[in-house]
Backbone as a ProteinNet text record, in pm:
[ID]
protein_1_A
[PRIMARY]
XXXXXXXXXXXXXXXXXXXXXXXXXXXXXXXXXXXXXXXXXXXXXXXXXXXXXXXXXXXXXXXXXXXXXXXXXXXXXXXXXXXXXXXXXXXXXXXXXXXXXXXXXXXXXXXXXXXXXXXXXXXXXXXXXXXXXXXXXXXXXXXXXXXXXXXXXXXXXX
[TERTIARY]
-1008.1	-1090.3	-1028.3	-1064.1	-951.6	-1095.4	-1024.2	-1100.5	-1152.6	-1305.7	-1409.1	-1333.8	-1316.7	-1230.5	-1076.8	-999.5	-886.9	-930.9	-1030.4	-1059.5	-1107.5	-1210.2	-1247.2	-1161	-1003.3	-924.8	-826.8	-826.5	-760.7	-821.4	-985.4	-1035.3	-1041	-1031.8	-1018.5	-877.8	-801.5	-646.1	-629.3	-682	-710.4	-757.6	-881.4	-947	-899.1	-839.5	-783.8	-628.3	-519.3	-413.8	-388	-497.1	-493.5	-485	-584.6	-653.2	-577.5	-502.5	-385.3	-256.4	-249.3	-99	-114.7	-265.3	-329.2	-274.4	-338.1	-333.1	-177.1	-92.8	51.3	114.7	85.3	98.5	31.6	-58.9	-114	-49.9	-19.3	-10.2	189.4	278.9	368.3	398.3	283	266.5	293	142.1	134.7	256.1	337.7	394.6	551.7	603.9	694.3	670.6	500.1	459.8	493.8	456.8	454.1	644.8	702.4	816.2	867.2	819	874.1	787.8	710.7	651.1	509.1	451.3	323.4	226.6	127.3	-12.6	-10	-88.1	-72.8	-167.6	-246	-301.5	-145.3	-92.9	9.4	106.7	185.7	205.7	157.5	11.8	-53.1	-66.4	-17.1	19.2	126.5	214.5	348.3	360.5	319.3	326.2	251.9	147.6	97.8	128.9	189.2	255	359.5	425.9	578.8	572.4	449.3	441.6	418.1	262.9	194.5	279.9	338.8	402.1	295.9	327	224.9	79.2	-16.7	-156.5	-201.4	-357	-452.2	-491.5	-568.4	-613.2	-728.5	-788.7	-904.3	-845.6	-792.8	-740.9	-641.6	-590.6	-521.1	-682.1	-755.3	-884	-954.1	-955.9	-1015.5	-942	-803	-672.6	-726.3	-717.4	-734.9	-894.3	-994.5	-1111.2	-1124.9	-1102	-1107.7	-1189.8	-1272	-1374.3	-1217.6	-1267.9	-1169.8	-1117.4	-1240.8	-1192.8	-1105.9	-1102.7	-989.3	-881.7	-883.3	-758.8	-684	-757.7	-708.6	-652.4	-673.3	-589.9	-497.6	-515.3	-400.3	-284.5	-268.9	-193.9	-136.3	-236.3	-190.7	-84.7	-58.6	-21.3	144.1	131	242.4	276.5	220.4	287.1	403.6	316.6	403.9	503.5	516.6	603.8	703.9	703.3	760.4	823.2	707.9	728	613.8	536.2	456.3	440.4	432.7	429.9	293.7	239.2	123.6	145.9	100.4	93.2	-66.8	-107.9	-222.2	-204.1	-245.4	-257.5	-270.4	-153.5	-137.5	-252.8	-345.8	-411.9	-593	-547.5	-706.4	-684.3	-690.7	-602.5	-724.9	-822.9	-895.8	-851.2	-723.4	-711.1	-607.8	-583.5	-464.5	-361.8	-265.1	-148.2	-49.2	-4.4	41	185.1	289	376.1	536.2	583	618.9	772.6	822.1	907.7	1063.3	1152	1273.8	1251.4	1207.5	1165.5	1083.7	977	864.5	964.3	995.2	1102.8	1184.6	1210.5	1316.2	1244.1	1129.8	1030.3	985.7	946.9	966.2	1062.6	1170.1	1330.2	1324	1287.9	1338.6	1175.9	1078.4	968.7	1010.3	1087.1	1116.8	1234.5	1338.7	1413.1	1370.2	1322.1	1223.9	1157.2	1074.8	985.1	1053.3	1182.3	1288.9	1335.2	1402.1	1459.1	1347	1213.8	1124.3	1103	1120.6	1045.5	1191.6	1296.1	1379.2	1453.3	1441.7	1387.3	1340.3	1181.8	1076.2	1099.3	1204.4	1245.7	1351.6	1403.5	1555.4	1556.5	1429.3	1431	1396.6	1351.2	1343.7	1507.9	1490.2	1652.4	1573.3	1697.8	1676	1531.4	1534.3	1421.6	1304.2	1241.4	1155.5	1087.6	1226.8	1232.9	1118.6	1223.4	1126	986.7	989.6	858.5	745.4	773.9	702.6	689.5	819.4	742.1	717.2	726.4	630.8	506.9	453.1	312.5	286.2	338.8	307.3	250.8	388.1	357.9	184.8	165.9	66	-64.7	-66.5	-180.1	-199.4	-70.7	-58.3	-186.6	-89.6	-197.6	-320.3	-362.4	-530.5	-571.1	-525.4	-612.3	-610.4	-561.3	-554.5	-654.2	-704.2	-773.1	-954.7	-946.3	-1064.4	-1193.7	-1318.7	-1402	-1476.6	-1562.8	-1717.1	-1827.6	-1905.1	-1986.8	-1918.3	-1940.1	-1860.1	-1725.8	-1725.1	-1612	-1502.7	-1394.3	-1290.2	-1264.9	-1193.2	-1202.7	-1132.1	-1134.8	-1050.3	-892	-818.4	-673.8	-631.1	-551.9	-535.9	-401
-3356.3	-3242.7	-3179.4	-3041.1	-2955.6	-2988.3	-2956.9	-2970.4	-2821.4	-2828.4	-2760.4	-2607.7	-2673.9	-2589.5	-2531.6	-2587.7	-2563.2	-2423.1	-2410.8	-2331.1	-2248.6	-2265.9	-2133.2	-2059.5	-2140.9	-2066	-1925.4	-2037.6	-1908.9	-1791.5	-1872.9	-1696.8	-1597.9	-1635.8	-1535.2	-1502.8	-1612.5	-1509.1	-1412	-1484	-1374.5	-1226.2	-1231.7	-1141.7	-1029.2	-1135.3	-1034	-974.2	-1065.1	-995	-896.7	-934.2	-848.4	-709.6	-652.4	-496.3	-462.2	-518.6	-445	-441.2	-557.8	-517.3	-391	-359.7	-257.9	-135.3	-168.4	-5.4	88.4	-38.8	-42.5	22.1	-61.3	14.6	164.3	154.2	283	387	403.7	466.9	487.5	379.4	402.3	518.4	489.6	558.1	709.9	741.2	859.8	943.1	871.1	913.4	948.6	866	904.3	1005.6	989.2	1144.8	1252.7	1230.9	1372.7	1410.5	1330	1384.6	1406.1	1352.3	1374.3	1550.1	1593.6	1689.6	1694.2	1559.8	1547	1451.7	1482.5	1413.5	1261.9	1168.5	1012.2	997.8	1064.3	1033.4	1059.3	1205.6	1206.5	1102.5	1065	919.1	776	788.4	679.9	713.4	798.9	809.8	755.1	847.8	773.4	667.8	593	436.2	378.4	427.3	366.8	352.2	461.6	545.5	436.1	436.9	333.4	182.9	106.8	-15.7	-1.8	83.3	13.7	116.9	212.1	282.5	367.3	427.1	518.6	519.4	576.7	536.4	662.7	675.4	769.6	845.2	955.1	1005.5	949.1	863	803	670.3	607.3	490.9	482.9	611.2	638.9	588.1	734.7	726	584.3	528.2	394.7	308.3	304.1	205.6	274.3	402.1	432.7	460.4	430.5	438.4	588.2	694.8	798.6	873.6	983.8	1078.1	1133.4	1127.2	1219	1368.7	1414.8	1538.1	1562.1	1459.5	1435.3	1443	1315.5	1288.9	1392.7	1486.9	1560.4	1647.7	1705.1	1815.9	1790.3	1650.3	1584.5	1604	1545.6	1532.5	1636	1778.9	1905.5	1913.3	1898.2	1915.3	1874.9	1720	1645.4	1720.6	1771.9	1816.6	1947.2	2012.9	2184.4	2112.4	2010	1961	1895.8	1870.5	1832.5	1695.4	1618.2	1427.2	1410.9	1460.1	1378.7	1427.5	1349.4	1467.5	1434.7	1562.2	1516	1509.6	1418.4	1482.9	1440.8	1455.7	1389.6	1270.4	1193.9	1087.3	1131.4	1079.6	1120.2	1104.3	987.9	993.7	1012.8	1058.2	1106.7	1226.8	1298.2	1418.1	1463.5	1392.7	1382.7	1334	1201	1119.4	1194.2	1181.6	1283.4	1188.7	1157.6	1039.4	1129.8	991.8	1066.9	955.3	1026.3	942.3	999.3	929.5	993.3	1028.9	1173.7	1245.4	1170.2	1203.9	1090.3	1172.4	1323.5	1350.1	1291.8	1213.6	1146.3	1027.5	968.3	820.5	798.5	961.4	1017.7	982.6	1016.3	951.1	868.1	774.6	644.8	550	594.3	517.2	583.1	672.2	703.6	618.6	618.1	504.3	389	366.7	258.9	194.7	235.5	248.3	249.6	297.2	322.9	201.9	193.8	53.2	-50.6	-85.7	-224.9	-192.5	-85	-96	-122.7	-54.1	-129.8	-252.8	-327.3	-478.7	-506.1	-547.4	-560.5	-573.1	-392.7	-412.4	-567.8	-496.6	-620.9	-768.2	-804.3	-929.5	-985	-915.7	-925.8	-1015.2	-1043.1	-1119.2	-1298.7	-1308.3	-1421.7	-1484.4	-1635.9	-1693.1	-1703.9	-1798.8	-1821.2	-1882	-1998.1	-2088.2	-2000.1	-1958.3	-1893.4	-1749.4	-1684.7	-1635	-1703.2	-1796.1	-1867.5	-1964.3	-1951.6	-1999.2	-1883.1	-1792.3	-1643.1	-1627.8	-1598.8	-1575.8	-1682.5	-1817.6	-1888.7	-1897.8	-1831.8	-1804.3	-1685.4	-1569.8	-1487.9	-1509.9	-1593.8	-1579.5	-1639.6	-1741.7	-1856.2	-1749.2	-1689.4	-1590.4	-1478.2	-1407.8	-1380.1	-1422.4	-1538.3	-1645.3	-1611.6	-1656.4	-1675.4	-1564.8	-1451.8	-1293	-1295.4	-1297.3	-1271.2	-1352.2	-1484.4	-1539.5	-1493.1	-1448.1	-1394.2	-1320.9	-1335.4	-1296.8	-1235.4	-1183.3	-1109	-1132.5	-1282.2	-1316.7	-1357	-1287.2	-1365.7	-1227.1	-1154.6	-1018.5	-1088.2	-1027.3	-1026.7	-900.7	-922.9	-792.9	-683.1	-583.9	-486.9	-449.7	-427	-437.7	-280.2	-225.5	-75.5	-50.5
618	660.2	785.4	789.1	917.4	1028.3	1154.1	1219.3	1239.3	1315	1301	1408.4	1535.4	1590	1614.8	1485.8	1447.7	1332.7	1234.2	1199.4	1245.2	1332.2	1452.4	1496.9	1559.6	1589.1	1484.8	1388.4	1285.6	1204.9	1230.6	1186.7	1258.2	1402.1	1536.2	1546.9	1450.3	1472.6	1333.6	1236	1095.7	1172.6	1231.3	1301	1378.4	1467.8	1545.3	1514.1	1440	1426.2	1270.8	1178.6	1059.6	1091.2	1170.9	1176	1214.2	1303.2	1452.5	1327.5	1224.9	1158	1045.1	989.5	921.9	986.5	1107.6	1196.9	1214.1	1249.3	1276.6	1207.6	1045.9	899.5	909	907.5	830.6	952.3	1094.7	1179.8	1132.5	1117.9	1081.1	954	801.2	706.8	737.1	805.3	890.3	937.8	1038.9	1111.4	983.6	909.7	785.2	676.4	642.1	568.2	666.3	775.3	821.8	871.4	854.1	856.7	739.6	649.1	505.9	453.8	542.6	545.8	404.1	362.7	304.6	401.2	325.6	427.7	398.5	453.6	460.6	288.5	214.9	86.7	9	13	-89.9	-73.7	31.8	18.9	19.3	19.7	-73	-216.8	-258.7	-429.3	-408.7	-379	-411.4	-440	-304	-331	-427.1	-476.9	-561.3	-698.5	-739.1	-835.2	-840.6	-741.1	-724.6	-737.6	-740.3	-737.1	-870.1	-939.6	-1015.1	-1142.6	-1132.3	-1260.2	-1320.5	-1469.7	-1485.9	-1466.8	-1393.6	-1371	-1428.1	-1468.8	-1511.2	-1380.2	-1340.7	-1275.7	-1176.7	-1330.1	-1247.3	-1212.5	-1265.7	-1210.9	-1064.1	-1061.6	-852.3	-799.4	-855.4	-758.6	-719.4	-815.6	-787.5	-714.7	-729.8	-708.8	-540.7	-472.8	-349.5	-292.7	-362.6	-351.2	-277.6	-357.8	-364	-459.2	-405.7	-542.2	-633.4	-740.2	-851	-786	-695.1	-746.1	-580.6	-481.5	-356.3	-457.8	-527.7	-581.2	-644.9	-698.7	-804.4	-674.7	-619.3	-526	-490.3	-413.8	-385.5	-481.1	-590.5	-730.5	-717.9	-700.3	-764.5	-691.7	-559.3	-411.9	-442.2	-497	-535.9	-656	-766.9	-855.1	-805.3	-743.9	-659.9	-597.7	-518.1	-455.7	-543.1	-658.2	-786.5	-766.2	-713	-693	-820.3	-869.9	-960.3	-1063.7	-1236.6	-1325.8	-1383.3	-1429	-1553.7	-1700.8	-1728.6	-1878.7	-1950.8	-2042.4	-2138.4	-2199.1	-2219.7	-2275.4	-2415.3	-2480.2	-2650.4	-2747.2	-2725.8	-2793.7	-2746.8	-2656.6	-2542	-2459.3	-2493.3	-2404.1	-2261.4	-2307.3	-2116.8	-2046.8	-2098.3	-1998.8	-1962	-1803.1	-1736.9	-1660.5	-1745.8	-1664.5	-1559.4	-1482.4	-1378.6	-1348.3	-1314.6	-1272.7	-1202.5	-1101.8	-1041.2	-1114.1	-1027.7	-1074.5	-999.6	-989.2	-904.9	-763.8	-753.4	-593.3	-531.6	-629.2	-579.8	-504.7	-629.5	-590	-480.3	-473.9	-324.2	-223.3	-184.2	-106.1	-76.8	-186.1	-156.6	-97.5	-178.3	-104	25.6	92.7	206.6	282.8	231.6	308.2	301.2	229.2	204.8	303.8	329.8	374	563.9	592.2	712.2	768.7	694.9	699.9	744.5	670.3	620.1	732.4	821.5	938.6	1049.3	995.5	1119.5	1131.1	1005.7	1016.6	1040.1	1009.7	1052.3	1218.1	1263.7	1398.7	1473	1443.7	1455.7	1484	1386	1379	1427.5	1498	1545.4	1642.1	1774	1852.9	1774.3	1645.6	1609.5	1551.8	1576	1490.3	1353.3	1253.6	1140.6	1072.8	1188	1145.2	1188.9	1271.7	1281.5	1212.8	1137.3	1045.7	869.5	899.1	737.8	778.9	893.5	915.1	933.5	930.4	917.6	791.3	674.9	572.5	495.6	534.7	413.7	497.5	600	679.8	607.4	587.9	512.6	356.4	328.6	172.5	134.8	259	221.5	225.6	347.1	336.7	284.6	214.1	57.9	-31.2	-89.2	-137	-112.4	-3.5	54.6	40.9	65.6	72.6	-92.2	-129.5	-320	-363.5	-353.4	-330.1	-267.7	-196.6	-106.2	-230.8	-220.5	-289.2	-196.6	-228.6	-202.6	-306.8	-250.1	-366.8	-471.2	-646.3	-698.5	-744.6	-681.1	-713.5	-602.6	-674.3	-562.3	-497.8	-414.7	-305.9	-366.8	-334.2	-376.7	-333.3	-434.3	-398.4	-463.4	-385.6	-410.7	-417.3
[MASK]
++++++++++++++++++++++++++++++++++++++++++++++++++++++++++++++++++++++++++++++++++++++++++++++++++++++++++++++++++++++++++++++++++++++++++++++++++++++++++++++

């Protein structure tokens, strides 16, 4: 059994260092859309687009817990910008698929690219070993967040 205040401590470090690595993220996001000259949602398509591959209209919205009809402007936004394409779903033509164009992809590789030199950065003051003792700390709470419920739902992953 862990001890009572060995766990106290790590939910106050769950606590406190999650939000701050959220913020970091999402403030980094920000700051690469807007040089890539789109808003921080159109590159939360992208990315989403880029992990999960072709998605439905309503399925972004949900994947970003977004109303349909945010999403849909957005889209339109990315389509003019010619990173995202539509088409109908062949055999449902309500359903409206979406997936990205290689300008979209262009975007991504260049977030991508960005990021990897920040964490990179980031990490430069650690040696080897402290290196892999980070990400098998990562990977583990990986794990554990994937893991995580609300009642008997699991949390939402976007």
């Amino acid at each position: 059994m862990v001890d009572q205040d060995l766990m106290d401590q790590a939910q106050a470090e769950f606590t406190r260092v999650l939000p701050r690595v959220y913020r970091r993220v999402q403030s980094f996001r920000l700051q690469v859309a807007r040089e890539l000259g789109i808003s921080r949602a159109q590159m939360e398509v992208i990315s989403l687009l880029s992990r999960k591959g072709r998605l439905s209209l309503t399925e972004v919205a949900q994947a970003l817990v977004l109303a349909k009809s945010n999403i849909t402007i957005t889209v339109d936004q990315l389509v003019a910008l010619g990173c995202v394409a539509k088409q109908h779903h062949p055999s449902n033509r309500r359903i409206v698929l979406l997936e990205l164009t290689s300008q979209g992809e262009e975007f991504q590789g260049q977030f991508r690219a960005r990021f990897r030199k920040l964490v990179i950065d980031g990490l430069s003051g650690l040696n080897g070993e402290e290196i892999a003792v980070l990400v098998q700390g990562l990977q583990r709470l990986g794990s554990l967040v994937d893991k995580m419920t609300f009642g008997d739902q699991p949390l939402h992953e976007g």
